[in-house]
NUKE-683475 format. One record per residue (C-alpha): residue number from 1; residue in one letter; y, z, x negated. Coordinates in steps of 0.02 Angstrom, whole numbers, plus 50000, padded with zeros to 5 digits. Example, Ala and Ser with C-alpha at 12.3 -4.5 7.8 and 13.67 -1.06 7.14 Angstrom:
<rs>
+-----+------+-------+-------+-------+
: pos : code :    yy :    zz :    xx :
+-----+------+-------+-------+-------+
:   1 :    A : 49775 : 50390 : 49385 :
:   2 :    S : 49947 : 50357 : 49316 :
+-----+------+-------+-------+-------+
</rs>
This chain:
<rs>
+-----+------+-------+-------+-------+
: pos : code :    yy :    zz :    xx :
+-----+------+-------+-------+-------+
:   1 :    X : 51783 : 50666 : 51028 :
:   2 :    X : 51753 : 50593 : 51180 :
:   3 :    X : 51583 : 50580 : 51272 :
:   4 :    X : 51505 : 50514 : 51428 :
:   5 :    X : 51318 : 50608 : 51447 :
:   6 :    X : 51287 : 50485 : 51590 :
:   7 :    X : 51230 : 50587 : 51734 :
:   8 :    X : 51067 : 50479 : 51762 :
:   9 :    X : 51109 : 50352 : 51870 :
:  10 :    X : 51227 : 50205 : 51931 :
:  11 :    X : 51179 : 50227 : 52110 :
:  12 :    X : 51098 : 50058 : 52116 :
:  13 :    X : 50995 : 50114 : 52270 :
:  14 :    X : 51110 : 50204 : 52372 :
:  15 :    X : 51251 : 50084 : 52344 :
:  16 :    X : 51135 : 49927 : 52418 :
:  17 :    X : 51085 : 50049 : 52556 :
:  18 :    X : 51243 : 50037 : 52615 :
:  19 :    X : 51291 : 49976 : 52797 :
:  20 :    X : 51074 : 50021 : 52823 :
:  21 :    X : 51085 : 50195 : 52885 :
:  22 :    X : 50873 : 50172 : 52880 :
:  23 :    X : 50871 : 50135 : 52689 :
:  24 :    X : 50984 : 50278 : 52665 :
:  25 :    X : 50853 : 50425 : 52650 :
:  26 :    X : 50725 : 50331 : 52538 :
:  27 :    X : 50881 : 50274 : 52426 :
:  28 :    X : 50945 : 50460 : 52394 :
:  29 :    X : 50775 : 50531 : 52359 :
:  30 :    X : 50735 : 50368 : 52228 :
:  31 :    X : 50897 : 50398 : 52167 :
:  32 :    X : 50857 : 50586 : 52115 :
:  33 :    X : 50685 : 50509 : 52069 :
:  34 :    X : 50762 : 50399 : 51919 :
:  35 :    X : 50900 : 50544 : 51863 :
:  36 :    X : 50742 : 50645 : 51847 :
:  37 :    X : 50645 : 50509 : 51727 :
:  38 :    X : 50790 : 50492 : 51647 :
:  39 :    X : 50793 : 50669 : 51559 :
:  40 :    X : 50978 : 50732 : 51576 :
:  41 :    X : 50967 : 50912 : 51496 :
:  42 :    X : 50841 : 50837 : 51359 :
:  43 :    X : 50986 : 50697 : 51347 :
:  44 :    X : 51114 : 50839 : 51364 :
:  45 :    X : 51024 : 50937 : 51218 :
:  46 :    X : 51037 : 50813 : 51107 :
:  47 :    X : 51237 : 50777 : 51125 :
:  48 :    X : 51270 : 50945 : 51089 :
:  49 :    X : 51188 : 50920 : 50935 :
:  50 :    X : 51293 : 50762 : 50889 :
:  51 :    X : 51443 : 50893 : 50945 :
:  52 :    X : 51374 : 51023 : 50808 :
:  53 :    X : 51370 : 50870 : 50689 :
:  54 :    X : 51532 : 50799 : 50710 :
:  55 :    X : 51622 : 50981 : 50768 :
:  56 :    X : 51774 : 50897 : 50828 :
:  57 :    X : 51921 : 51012 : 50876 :
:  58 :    X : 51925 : 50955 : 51072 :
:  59 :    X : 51784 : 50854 : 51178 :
:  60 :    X : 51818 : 50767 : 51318 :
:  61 :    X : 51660 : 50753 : 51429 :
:  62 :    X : 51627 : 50654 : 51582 :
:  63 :    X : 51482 : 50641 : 51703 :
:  64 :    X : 51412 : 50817 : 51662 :
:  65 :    X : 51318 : 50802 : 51812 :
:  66 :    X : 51229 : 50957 : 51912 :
:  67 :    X : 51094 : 50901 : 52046 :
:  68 :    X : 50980 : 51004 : 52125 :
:  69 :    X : 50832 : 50942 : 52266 :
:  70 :    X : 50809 : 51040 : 52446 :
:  71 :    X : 50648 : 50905 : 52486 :
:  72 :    X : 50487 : 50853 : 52422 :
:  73 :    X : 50489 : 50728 : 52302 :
:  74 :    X : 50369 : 50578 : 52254 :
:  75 :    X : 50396 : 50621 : 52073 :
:  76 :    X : 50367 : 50759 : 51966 :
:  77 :    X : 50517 : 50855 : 51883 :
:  78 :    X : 50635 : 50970 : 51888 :
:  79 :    X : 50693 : 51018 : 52059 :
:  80 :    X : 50873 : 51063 : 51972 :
:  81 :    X : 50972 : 50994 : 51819 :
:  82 :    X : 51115 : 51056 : 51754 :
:  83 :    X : 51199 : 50954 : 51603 :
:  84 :    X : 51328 : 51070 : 51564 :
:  85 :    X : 51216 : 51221 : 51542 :
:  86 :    X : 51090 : 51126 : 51459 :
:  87 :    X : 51235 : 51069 : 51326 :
:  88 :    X : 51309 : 51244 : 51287 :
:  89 :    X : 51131 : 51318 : 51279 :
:  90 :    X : 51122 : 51192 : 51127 :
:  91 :    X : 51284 : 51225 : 51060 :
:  92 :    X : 51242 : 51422 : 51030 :
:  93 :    X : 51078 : 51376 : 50979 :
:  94 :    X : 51136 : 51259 : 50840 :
:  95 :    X : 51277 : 51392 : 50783 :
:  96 :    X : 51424 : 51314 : 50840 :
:  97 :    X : 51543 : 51393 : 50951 :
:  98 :    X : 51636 : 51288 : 51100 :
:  99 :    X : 51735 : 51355 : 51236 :
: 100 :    X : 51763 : 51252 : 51399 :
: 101 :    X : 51938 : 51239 : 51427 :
: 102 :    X : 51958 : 51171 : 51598 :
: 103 :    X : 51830 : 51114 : 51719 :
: 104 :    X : 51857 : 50974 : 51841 :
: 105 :    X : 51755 : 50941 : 51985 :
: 106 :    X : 51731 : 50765 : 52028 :
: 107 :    X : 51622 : 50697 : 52187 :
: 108 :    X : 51540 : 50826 : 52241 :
: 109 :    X : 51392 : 50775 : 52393 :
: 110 :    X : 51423 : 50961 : 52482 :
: 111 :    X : 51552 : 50843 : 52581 :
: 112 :    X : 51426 : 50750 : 52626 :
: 113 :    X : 51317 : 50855 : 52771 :
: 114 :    X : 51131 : 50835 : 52784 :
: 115 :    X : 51065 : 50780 : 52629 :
: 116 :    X : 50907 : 50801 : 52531 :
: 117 :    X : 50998 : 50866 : 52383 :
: 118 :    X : 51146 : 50893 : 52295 :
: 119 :    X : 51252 : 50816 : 52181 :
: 120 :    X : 51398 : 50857 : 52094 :
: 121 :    X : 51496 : 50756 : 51955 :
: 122 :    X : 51608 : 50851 : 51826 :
: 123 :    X : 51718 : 50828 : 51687 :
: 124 :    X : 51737 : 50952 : 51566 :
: 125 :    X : 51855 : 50974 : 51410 :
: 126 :    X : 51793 : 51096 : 51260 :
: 127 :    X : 51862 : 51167 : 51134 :
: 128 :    X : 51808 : 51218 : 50955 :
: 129 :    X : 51832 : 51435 : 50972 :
: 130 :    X : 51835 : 51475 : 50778 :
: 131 :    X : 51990 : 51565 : 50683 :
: 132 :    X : 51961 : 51465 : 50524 :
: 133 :    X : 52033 : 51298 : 50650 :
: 134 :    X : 52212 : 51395 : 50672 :
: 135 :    X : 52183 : 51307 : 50838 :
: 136 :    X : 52282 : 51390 : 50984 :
: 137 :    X : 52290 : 51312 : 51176 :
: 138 :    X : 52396 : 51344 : 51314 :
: 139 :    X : 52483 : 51273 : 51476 :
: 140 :    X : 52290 : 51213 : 51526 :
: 141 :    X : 52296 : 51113 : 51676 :
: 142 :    X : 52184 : 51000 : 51810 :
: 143 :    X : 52211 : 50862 : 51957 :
: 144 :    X : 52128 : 50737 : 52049 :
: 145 :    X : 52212 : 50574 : 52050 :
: 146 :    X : 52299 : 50532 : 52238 :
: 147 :    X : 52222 : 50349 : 52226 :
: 148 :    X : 52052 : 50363 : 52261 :
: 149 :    X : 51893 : 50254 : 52294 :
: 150 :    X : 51820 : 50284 : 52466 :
: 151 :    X : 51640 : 50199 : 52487 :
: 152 :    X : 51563 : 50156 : 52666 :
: 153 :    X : 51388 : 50214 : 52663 :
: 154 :    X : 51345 : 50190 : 52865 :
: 155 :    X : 51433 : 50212 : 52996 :
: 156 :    X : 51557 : 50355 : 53013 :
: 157 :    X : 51485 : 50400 : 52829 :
: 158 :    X : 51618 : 50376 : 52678 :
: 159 :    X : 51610 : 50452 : 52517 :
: 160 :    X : 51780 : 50461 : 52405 :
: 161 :    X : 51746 : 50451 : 52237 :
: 162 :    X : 51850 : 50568 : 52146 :
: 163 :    X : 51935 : 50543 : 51985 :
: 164 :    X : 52051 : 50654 : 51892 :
: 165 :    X : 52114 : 50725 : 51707 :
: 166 :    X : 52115 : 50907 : 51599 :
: 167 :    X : 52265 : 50927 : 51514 :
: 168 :    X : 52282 : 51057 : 51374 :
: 169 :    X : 52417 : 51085 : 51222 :
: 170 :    X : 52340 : 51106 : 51059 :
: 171 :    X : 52419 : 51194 : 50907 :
: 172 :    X : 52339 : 51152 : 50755 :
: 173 :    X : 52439 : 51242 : 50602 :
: 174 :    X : 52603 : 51252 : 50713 :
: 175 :    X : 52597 : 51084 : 50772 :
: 176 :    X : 52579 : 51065 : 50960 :
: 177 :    X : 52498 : 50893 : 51043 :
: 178 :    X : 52460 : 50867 : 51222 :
: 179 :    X : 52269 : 50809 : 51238 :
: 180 :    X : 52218 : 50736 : 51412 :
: 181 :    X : 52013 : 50709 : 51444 :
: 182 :    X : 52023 : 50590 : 51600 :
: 183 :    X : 51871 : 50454 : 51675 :
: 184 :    X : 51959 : 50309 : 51770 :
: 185 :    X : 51871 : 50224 : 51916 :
: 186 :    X : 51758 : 50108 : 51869 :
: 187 :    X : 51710 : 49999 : 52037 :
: 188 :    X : 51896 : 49931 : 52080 :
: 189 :    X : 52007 : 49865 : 51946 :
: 190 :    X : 52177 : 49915 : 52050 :
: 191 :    X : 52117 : 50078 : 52092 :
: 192 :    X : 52103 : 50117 : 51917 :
: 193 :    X : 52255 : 50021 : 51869 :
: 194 :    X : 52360 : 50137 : 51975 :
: 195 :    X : 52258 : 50287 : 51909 :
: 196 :    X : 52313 : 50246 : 51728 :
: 197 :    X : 52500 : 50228 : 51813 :
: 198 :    X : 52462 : 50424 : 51877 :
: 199 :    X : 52389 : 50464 : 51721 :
: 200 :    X : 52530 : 50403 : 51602 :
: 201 :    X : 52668 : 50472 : 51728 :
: 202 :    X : 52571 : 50655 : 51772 :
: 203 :    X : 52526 : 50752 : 51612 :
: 204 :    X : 52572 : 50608 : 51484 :
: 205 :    X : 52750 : 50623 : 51541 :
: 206 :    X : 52812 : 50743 : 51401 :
: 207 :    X : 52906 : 50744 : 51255 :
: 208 :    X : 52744 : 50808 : 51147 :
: 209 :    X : 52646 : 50691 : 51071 :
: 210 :    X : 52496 : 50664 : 51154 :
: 211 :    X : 52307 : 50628 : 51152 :
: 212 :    X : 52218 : 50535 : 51288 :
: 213 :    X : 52036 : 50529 : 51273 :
: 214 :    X : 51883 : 50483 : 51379 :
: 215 :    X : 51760 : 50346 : 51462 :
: 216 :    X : 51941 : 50251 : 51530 :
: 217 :    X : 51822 : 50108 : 51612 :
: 218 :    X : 51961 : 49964 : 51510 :
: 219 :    X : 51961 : 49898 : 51363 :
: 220 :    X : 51916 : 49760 : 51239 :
: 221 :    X : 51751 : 49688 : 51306 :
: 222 :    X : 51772 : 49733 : 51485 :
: 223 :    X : 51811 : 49633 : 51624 :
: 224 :    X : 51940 : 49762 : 51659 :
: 225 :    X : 52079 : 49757 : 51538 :
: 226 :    X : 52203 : 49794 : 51657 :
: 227 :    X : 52231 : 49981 : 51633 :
: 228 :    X : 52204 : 49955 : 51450 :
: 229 :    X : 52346 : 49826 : 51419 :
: 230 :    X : 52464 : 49937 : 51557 :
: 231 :    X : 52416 : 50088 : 51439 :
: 232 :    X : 52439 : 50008 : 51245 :
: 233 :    X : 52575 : 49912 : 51303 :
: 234 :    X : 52696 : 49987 : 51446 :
: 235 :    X : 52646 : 50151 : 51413 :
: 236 :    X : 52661 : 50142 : 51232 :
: 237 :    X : 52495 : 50224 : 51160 :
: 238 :    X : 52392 : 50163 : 51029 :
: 239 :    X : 52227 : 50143 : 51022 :
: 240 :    X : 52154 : 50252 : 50863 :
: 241 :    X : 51997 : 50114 : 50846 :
: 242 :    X : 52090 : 49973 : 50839 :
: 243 :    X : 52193 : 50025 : 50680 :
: 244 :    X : 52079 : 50112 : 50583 :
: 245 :    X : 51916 : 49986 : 50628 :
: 246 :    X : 52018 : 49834 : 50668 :
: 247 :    X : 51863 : 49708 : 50606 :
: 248 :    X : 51734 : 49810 : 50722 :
: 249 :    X : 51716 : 49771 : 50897 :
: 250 :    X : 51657 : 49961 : 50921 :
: 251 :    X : 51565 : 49905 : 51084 :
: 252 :    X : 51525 : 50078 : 51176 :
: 253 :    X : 51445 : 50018 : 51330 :
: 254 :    X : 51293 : 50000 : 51380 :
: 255 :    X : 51135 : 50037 : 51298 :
: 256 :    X : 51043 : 50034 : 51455 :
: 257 :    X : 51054 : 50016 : 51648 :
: 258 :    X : 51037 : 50125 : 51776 :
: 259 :    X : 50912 : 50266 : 51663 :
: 260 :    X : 50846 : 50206 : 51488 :
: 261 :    X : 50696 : 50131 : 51530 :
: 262 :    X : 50819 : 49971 : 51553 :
: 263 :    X : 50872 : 49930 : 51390 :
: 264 :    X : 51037 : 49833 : 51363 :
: 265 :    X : 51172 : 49774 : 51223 :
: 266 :    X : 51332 : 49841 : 51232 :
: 267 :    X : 51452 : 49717 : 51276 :
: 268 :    X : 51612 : 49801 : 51308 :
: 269 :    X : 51739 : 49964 : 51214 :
: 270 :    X : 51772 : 50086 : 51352 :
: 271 :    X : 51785 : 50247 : 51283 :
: 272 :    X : 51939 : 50251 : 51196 :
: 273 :    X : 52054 : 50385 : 51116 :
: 274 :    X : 52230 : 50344 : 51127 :
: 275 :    X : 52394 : 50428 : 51051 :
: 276 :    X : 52586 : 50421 : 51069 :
: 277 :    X : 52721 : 50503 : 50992 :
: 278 :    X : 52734 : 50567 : 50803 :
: 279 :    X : 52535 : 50574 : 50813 :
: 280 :    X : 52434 : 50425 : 50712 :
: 281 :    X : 52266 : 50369 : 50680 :
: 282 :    X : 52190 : 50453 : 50508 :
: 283 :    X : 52054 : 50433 : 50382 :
: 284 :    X : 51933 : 50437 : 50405 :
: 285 :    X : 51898 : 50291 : 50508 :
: 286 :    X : 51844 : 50322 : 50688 :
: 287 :    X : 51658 : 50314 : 50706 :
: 288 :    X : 51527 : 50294 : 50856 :
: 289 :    X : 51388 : 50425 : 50896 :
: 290 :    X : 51247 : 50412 : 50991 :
: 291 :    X : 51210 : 50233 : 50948 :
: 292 :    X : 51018 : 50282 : 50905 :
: 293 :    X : 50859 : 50250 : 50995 :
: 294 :    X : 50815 : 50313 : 51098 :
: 295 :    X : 51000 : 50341 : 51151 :
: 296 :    X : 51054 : 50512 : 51208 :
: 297 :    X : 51171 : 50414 : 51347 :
: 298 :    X : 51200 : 50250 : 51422 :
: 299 :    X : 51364 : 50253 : 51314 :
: 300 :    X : 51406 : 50294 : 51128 :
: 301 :    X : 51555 : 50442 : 51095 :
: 302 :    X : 51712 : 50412 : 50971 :
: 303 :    X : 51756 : 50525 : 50844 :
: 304 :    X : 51920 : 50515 : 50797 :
: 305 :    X : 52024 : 50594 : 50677 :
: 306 :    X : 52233 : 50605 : 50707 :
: 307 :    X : 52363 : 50663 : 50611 :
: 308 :    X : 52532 : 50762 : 50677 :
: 309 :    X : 52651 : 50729 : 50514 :
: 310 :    X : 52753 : 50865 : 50486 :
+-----+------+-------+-------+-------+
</rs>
């Protein structure tokens, strides 16, 4: 399974405060404003229970965001939210038991001095901890990619966005397969072009089959297809949606902009779970969660299923 929780916003006012060091402040603070209205460990709660549902072997998480306020705040709220927590909280309480496997921090806004709060973006790869599964990990690993967005927010003030993948080999019943949880950059096409290049030549280099799953900001739909088509094609993975749902567009993004008081219609297929290697694409078919209102993220997950022959 792979799921973005959407950390509860797109930055909208901080990235068109940029190059106005005086719009800065009031952006941040409106920023935590709308993650707050936007409900992230209510949202977080409630993907944990489409985990329980579904109770895939491996998740592959992105945005599980942690933010926390030092300054008063023109709304009401928490004054610290922690997705993660929230979501494993849920897990226990709906008798399902999930391990994390790896932890990656992403941008983290401690390297950023002098802020009214804190912000730090994570991705996080589970796994399902129950004997019945025969599953069995090992040779867990976790990098940040060396081509990296760096943003101008005022002068002398840049923030690198960073980006990265969780690497893990399964054994399921004594066959072993390399699963990868990853989130490409979404802002700059050849930045996450030469991600994907890092991504297929870093931990996908192996001679195990392999699993690649996550919010990969490409695919059918987007305006980015780039990484998708250097993925399917040079890199020789294929994509588990489009065999077993070829007729269904499978859009997973966006059900709303910015928090979900902005409705929208998913346009584009994003999250994707890709395989190579003597690994295919099972009944039953690959399905969508999430895809009810009100929606528990600004994207839908994939379930997959994939077989290892023997």
């Amino acid at each position: 399974m792979t799921r973005n929780m959407d950390e509860g916003t797109d930055f909208g006012y901080i990235t068109a405060a940029a190059g106005h060091p005086e719009l800065l402040g009031g952006a941040i603070v409106a920023t935590f404003c709308e993650v707050v209205a936007s409900n992230v460990e209510q949202r977080a709660a409630r993907i944990a229970d489409e985990i329980a549902a579904a109770q895939p072997d491996l998740v592959s998480l992105q945005e599980v965001a942690e933010w926390q306020s030092f300054a008063p705040l023109p709304c009401s709220g928490p004054v610290r939210i922690d997705a993660e927590s929230a979501l494993l909280d849920q897990l226990t309480a709906d008798g399902v038991t999930y391990t994390v496997v790896k932890q990656l921090n992403e941008f983290d806004s401690s390297s950023i001095p002098g802020l009214p709060l804190s912000f730090l973006d994570r991705d996080v790869l589970l796994a399902r901890a129950e004997p019945a599964r025969q599953l069995t990990l090992a040779n867990s690993n976790a990098q940040h990619f060396t081509t990296l967005l760096t943003l101008p927010l005022a002068p002398g003030l840049n923030a690198t966005i960073l980006r990265g993948w969780i690497s893990v080999d399964a054994t399921v019943r004594g066959r072993t397969v390399r699963v990868i949880a990853t989130h490409l950059e979404s802002f700059h096409e050849s930045i996450q072009e030469a991600q994907a290049l890092e991504l297929a030549g870093g931990p996908g280099d192996t001679s195990l089959p392999v699993v690649i799953a996550g919010d990969l900001n490409t695919g059918p739909g987007s305006g980015q297809t780039g990484s998708y088509n250097l993925l399917t094609q040079s890199a020789g993975f294929t994509d588990t949606w489009a065999v077993t749902q070829p007729n269904d567009p499978g859009f997973t993004d966006s059900f709303y902009t910015e928090d979900p008081l902005t409705p929208a219609v998913p346009s584009e297929r994003i999250d994707l779970i890709l395989v190579r290697g003597v690994v295919v694409p099972s009944a039953p078919k690959d399905y969508l969660v999430g895809t009810e209102n009100p929606h528990p993220s600004d994207h839908a997950g994939v379930v997959a299923k994939v077989t290892i022959p023997s």
